[in-house]
N, CA, C and O atoms as a GROMACS GRO file, in nm:
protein
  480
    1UNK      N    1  -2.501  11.412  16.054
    1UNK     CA    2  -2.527  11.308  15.956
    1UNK      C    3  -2.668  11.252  15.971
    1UNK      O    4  -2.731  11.243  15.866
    2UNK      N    5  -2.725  11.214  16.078
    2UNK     CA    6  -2.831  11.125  16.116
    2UNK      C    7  -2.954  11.256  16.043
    2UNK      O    8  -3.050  11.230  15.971
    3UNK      N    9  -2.908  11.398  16.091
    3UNK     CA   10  -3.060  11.490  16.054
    3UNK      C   11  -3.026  11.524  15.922
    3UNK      O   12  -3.085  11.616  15.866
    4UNK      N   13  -2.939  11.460  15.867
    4UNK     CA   14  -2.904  11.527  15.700
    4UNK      C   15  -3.040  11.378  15.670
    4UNK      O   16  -3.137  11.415  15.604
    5UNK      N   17  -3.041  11.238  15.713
    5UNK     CA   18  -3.099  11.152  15.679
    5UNK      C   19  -3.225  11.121  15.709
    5UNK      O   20  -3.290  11.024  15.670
    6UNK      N   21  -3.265  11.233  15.801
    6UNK     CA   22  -3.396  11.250  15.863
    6UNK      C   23  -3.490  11.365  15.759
    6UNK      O   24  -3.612  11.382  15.751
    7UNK      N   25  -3.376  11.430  15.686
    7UNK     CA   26  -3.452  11.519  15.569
    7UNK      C   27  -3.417  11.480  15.498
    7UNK      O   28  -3.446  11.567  15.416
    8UNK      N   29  -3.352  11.386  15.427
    8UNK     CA   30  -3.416  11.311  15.293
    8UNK      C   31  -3.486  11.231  15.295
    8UNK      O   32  -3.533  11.194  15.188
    9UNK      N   33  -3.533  11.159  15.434
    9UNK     CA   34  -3.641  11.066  15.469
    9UNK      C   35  -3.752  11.129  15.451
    9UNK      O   36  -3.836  11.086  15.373
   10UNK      N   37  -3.768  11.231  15.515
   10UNK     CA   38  -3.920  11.362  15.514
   10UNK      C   39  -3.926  11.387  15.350
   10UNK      O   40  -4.032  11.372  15.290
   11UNK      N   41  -3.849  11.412  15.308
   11UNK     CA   42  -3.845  11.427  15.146
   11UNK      C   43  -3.898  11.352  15.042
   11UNK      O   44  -3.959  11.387  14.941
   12UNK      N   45  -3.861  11.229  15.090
   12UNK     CA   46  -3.895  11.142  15.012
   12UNK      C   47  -4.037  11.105  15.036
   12UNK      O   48  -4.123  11.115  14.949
   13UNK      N   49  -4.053  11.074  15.124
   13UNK     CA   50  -4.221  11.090  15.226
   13UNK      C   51  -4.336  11.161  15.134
   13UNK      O   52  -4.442  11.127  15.079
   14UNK      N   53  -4.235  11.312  15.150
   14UNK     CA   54  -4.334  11.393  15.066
   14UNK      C   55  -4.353  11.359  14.952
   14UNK      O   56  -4.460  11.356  14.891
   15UNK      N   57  -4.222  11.325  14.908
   15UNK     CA   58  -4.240  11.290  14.732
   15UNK      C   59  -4.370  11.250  14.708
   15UNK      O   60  -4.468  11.305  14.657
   16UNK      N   61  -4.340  11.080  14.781
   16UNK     CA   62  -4.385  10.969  14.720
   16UNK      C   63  -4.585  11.018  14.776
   16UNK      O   64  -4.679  10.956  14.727
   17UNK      N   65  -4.604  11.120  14.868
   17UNK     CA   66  -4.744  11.178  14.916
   17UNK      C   67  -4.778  11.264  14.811
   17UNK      O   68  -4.890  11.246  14.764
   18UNK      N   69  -4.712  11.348  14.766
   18UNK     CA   70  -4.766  11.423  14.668
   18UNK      C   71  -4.752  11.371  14.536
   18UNK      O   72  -4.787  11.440  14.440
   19UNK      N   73  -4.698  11.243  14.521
   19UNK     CA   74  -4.777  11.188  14.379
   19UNK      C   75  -4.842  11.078  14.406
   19UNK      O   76  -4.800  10.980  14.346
   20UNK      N   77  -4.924  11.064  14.470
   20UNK     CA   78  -5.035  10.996  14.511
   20UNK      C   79  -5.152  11.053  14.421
   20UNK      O   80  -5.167  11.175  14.420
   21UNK      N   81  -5.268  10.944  14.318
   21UNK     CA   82  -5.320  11.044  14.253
   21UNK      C   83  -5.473  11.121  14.303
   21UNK      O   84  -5.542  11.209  14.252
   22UNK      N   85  -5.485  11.034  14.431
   22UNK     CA   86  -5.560  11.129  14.499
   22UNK      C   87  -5.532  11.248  14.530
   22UNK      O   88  -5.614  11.334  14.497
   23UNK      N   89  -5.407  11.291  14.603
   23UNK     CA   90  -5.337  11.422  14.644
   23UNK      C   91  -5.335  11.466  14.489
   23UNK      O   92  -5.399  11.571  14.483
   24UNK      N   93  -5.297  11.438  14.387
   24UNK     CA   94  -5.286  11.510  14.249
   24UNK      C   95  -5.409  11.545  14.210
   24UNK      O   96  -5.417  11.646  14.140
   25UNK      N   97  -5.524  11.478  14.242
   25UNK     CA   98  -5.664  11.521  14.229
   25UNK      C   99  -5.689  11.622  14.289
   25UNK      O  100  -5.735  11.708  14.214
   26UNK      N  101  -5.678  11.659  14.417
   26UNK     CA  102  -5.688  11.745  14.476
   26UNK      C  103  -5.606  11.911  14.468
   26UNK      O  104  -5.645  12.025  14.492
   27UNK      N  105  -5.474  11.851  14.422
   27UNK     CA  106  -5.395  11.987  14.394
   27UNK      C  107  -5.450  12.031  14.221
   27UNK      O  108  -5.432  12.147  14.186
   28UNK      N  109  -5.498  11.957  14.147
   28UNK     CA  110  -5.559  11.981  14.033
   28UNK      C  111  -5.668  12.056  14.048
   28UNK      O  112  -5.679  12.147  13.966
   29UNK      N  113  -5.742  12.046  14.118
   29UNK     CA  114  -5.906  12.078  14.178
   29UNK      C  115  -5.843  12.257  14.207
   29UNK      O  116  -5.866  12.360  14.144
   30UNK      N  117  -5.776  12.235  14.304
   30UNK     CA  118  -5.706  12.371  14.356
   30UNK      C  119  -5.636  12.421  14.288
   30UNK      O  120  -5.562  12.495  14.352
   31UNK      N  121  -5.615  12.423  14.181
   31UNK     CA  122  -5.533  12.461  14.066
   31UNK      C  123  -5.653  12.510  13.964
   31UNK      O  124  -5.666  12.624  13.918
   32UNK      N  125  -5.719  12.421  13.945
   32UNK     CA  126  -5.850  12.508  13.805
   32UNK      C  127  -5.964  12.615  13.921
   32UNK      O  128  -6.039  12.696  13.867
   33UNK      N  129  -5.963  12.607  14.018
   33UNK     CA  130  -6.026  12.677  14.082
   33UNK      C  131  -5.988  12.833  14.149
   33UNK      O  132  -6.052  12.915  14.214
   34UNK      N  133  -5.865  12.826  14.104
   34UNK     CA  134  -5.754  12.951  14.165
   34UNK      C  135  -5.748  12.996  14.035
   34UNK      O  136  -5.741  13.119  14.035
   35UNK      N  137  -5.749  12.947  13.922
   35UNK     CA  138  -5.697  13.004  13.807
   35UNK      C  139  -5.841  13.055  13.745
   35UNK      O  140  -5.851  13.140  13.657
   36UNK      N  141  -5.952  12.986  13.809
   36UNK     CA  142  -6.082  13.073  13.758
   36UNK      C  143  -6.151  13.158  13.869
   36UNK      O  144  -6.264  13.202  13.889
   37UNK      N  145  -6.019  13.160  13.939
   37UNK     CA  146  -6.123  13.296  14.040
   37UNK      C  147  -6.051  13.429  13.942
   37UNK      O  148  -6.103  13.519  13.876
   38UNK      N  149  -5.895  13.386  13.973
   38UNK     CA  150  -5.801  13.478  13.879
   38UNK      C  151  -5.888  13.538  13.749
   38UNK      O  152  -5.908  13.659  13.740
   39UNK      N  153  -5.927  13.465  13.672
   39UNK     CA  154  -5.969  13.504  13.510
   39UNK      C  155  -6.150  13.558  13.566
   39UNK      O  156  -6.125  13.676  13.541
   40UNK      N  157  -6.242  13.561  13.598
   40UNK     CA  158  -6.347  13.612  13.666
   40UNK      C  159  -6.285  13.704  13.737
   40UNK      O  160  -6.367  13.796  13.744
   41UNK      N  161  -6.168  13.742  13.807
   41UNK     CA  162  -6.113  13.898  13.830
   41UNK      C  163  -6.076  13.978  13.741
   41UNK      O  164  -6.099  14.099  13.741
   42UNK      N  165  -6.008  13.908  13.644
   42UNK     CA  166  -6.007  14.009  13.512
   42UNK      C  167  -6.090  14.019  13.455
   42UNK      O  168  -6.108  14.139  13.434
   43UNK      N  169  -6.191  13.936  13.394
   43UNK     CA  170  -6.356  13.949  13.338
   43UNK      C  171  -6.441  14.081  13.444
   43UNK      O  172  -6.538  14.152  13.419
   44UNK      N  173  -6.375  14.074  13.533
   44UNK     CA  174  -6.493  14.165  13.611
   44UNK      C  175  -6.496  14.321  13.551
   44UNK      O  176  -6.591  14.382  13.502
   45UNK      N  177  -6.365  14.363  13.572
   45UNK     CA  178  -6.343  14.520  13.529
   45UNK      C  179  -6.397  14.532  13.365
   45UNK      O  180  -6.439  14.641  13.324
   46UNK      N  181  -6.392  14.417  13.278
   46UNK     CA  182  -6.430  14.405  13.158
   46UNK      C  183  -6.598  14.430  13.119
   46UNK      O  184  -6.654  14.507  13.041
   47UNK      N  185  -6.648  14.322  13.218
   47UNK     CA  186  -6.797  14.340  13.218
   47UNK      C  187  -6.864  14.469  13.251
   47UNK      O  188  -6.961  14.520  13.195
   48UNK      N  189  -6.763  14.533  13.397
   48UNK     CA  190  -6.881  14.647  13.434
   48UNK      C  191  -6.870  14.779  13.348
   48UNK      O  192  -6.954  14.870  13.349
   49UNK      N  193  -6.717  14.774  13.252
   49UNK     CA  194  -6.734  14.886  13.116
   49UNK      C  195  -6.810  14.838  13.059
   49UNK      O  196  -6.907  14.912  13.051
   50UNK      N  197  -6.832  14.698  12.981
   50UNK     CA  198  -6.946  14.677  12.905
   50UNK      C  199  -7.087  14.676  12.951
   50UNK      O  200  -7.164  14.646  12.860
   51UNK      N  201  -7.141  14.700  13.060
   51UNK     CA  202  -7.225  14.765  13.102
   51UNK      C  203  -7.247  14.871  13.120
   51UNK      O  204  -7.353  14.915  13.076
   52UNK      N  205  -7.162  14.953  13.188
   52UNK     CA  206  -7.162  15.104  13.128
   52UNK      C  207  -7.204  15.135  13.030
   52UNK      O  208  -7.307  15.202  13.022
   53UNK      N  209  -7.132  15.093  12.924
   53UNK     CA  210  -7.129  15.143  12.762
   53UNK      C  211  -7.274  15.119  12.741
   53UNK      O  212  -7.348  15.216  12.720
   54UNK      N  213  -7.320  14.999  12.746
   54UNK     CA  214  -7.486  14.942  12.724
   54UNK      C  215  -7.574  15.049  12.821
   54UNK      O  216  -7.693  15.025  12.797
   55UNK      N  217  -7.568  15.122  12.887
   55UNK     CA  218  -7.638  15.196  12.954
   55UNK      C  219  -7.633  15.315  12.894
   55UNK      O  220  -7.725  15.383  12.848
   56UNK      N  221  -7.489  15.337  12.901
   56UNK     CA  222  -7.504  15.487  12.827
   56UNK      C  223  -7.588  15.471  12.718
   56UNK      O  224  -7.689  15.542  12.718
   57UNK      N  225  -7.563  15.365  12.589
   57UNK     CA  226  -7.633  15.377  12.460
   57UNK      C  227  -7.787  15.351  12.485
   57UNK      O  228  -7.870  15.403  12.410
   58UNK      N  229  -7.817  15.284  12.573
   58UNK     CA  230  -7.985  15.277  12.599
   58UNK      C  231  -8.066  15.364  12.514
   58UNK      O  232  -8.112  15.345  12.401
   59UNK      N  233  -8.072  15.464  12.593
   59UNK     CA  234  -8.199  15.513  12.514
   59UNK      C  235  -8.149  15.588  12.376
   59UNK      O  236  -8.226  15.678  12.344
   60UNK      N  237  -8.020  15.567  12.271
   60UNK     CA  238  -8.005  15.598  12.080
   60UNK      C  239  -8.049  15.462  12.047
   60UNK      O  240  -8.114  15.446  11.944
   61UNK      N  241  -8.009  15.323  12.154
   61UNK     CA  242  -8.026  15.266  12.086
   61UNK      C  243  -8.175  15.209  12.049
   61UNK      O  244  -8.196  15.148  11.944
   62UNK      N  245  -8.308  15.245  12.178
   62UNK     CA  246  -8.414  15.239  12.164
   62UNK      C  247  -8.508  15.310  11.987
   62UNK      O  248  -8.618  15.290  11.933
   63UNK      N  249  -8.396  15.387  11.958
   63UNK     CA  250  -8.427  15.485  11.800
   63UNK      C  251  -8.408  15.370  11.688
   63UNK      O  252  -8.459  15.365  11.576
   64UNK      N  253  -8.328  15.289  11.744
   64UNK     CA  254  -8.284  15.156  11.576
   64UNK      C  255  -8.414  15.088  11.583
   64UNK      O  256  -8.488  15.061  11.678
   65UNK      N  257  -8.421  15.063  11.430
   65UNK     CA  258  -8.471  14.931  11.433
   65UNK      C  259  -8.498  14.790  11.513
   65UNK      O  260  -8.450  14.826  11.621
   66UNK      N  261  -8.527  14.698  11.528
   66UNK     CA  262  -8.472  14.571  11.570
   66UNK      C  263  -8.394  14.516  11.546
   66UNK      O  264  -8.327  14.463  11.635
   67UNK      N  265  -8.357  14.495  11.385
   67UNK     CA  266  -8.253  14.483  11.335
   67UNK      C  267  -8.093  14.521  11.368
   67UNK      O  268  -7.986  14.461  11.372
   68UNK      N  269  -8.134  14.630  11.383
   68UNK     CA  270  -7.958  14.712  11.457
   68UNK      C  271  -8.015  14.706  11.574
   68UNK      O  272  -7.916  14.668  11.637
   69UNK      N  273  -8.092  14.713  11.648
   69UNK     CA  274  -8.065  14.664  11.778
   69UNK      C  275  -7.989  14.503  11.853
   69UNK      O  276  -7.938  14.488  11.964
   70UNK      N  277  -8.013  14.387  11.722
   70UNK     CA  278  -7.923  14.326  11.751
   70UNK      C  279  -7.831  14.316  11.674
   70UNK      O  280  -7.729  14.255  11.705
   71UNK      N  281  -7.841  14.346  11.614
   71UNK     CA  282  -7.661  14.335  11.538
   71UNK      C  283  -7.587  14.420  11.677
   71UNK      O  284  -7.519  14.363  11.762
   72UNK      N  285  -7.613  14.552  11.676
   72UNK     CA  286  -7.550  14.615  11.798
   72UNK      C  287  -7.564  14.554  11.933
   72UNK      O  288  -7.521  14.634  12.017
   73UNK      N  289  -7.618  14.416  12.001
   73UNK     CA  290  -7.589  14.415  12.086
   73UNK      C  291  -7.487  14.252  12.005
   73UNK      O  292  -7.397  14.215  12.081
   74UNK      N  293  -7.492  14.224  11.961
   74UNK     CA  294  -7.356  14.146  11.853
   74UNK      C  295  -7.218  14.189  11.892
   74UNK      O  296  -7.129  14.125  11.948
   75UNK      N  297  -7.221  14.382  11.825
   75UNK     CA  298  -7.084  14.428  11.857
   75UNK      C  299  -7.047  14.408  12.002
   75UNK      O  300  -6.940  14.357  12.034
   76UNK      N  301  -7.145  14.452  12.097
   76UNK     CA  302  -7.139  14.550  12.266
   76UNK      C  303  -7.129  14.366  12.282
   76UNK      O  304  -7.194  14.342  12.384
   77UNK      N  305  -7.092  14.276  12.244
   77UNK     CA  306  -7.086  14.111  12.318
   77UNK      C  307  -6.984  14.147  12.410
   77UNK      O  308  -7.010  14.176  12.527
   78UNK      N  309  -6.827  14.147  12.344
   78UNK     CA  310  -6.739  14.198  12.439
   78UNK      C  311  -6.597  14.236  12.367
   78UNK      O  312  -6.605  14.275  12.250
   79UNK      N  313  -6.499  14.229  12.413
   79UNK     CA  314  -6.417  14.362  12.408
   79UNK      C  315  -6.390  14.285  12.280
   79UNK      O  316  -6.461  14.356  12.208
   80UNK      N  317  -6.344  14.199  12.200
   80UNK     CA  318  -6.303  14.180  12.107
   80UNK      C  319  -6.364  14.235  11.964
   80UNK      O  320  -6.310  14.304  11.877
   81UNK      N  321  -6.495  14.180  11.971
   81UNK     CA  322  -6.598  14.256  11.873
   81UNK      C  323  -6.634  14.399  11.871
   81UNK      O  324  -6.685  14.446  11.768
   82UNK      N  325  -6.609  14.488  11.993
   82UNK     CA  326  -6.599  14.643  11.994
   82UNK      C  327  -6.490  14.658  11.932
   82UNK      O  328  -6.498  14.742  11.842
   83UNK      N  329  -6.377  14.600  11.945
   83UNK     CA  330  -6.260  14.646  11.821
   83UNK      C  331  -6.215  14.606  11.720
   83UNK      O  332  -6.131  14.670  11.657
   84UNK      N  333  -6.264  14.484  11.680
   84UNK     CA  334  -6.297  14.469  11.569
   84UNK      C  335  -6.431  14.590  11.481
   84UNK      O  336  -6.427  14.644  11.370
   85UNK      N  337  -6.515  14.595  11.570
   85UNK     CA  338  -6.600  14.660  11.469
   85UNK      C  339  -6.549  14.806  11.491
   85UNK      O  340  -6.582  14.890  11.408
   86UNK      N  341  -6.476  14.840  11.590
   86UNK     CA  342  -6.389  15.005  11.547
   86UNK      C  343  -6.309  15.011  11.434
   86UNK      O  344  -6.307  15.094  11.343
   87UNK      N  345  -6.236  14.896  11.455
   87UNK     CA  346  -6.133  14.854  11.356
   87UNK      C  347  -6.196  14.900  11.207
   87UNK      O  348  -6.155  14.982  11.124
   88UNK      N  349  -6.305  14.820  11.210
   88UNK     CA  350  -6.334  14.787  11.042
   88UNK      C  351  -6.426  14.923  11.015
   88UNK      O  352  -6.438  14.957  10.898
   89UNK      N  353  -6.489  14.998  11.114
   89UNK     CA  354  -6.605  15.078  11.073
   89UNK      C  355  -6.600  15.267  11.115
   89UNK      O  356  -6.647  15.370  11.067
   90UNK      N  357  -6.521  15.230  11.221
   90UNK     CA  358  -6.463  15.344  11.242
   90UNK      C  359  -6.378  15.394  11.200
   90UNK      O  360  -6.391  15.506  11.149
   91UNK      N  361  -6.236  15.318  11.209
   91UNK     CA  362  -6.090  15.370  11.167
   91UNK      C  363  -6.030  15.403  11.012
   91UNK      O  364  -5.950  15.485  10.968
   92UNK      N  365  -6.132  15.266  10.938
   92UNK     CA  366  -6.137  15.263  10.812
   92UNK      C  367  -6.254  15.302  10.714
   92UNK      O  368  -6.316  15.380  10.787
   93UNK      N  369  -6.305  15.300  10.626
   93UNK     CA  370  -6.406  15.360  10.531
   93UNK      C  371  -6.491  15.255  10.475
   93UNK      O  372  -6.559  15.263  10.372
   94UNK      N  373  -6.479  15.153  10.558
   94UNK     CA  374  -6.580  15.002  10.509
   94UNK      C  375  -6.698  15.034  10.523
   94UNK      O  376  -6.730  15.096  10.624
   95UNK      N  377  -6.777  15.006  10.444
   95UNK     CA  378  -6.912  15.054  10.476
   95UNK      C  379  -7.003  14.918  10.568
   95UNK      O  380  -6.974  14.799  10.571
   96UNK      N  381  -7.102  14.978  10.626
   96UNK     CA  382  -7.161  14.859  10.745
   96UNK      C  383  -7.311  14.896  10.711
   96UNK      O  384  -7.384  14.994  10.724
   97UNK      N  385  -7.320  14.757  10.658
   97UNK     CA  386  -7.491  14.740  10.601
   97UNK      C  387  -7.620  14.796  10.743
   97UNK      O  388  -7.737  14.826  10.720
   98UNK      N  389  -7.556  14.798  10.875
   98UNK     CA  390  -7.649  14.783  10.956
   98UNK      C  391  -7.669  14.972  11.013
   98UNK      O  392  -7.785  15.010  11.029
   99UNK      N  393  -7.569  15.059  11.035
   99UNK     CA  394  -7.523  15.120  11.080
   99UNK      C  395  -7.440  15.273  10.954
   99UNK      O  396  -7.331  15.269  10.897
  100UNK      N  397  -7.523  15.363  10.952
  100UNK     CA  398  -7.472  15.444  10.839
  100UNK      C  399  -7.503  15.600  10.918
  100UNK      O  400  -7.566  15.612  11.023
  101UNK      N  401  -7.442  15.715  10.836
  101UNK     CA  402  -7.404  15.832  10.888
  101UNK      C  403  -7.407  15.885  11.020
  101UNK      O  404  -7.305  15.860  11.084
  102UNK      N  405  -7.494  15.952  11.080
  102UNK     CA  406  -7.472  15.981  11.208
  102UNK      C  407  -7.493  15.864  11.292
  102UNK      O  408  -7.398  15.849  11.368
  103UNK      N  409  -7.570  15.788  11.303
  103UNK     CA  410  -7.586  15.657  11.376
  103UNK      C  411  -7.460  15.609  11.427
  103UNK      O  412  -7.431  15.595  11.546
  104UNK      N  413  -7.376  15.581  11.311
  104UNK     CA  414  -7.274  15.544  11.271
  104UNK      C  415  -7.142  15.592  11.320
  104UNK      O  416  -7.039  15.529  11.343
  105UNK      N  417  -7.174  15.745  11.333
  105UNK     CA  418  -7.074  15.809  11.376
  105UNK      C  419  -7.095  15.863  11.515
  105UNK      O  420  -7.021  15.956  11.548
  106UNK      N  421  -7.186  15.820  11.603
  106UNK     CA  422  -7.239  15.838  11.690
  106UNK      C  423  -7.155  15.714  11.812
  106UNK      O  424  -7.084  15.714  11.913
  107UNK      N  425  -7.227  15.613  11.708
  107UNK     CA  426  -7.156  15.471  11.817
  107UNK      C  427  -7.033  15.456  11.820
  107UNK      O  428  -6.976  15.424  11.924
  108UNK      N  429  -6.966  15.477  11.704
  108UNK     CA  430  -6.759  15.520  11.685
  108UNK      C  431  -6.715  15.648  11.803
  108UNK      O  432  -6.605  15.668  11.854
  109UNK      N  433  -6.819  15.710  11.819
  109UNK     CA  434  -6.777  15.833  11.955
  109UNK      C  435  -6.751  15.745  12.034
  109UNK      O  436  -6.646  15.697  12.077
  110UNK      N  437  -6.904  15.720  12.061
  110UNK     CA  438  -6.886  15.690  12.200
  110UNK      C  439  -6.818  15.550  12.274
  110UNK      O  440  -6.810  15.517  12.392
  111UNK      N  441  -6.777  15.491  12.158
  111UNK     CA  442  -6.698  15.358  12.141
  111UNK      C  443  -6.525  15.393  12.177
  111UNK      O  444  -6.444  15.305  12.209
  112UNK      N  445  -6.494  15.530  12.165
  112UNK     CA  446  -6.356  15.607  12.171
  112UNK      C  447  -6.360  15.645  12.264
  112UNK      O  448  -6.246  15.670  12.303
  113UNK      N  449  -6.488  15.686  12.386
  113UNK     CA  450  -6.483  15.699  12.516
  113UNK      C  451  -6.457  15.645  12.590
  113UNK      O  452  -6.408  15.707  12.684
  114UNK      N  453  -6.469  15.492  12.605
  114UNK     CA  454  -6.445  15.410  12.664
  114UNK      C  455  -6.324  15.361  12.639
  114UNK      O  456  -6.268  15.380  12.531
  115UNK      N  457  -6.259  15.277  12.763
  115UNK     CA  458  -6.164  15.191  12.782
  115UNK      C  459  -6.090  15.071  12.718
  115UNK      O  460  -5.978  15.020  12.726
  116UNK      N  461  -6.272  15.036  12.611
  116UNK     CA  462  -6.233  14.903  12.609
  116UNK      C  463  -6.180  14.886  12.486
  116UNK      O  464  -6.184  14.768  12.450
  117UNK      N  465  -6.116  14.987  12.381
  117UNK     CA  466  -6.051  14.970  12.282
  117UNK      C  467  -5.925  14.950  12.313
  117UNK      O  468  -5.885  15.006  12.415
  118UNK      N  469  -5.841  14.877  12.247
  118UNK     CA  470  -5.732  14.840  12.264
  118UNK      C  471  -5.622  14.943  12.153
  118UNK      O  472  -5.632  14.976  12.035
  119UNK      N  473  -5.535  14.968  12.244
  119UNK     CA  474  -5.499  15.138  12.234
  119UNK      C  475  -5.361  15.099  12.152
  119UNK      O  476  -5.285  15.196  12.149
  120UNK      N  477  -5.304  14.973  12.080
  120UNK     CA  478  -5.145  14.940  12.094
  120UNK      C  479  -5.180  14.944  11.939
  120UNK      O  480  -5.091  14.924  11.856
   0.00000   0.00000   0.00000
């Protein structure tokens, strides 16, 4: 009986310690800081394909204009805008003011080589 009352004493202890809002400051702190090491681990494998990809295209893309040189580094931002612009320019027959025949069908290759299309 007495150690059944010695752990709801410790219990309560803790309770009333861990909502203290200093201690809540602190488990907050350790909480956005764990959850952005987490998301910078998934960003990582993301970034070093999108570097890849930017390397490989280096020197076709030194052949554009300035113009399509940034619009294309627009698309290569990151994985969302590579499939969106597969989406709309590759898969389908939309035409793209910046980007036309082989150019065109050049960056849709090598955009299908990589990883970072979303395959579902």
């Amino acid at each position: 009986m007495q150690r059944w009352l010695l752990i709801l004493l410790q219990l309560g202890i803790l309770v009333l310690v861990l909502r203290m809002p200093m201690v809540q400051g602190w488990l907050k702190a350790g909480y956005y800081q764990a959850s952005e090491a987490v998301s910078s681990i998934s960003r990582w494998s993301e970034t070093r394909m999108l570097d890849d990809l930017k390397d490989d295209l280096m020197g076709w893309s030194s052949t554009l204009r300035p113009y399509q040189q940034e619009y294309l580094d627009g698309v290569l931002k990151d994985r969302d805008s590579i499939n969106r612009f597969h989406q709309t320019f590759c898969m389908s027959a939309d035409k793209n003011p910046y980007l036309k025949g082989a150019s065109l069908a050049f960056l849709c290759m090598q955009l299908e080589k990589t990883e970072l299309l979303n395959t579902h």
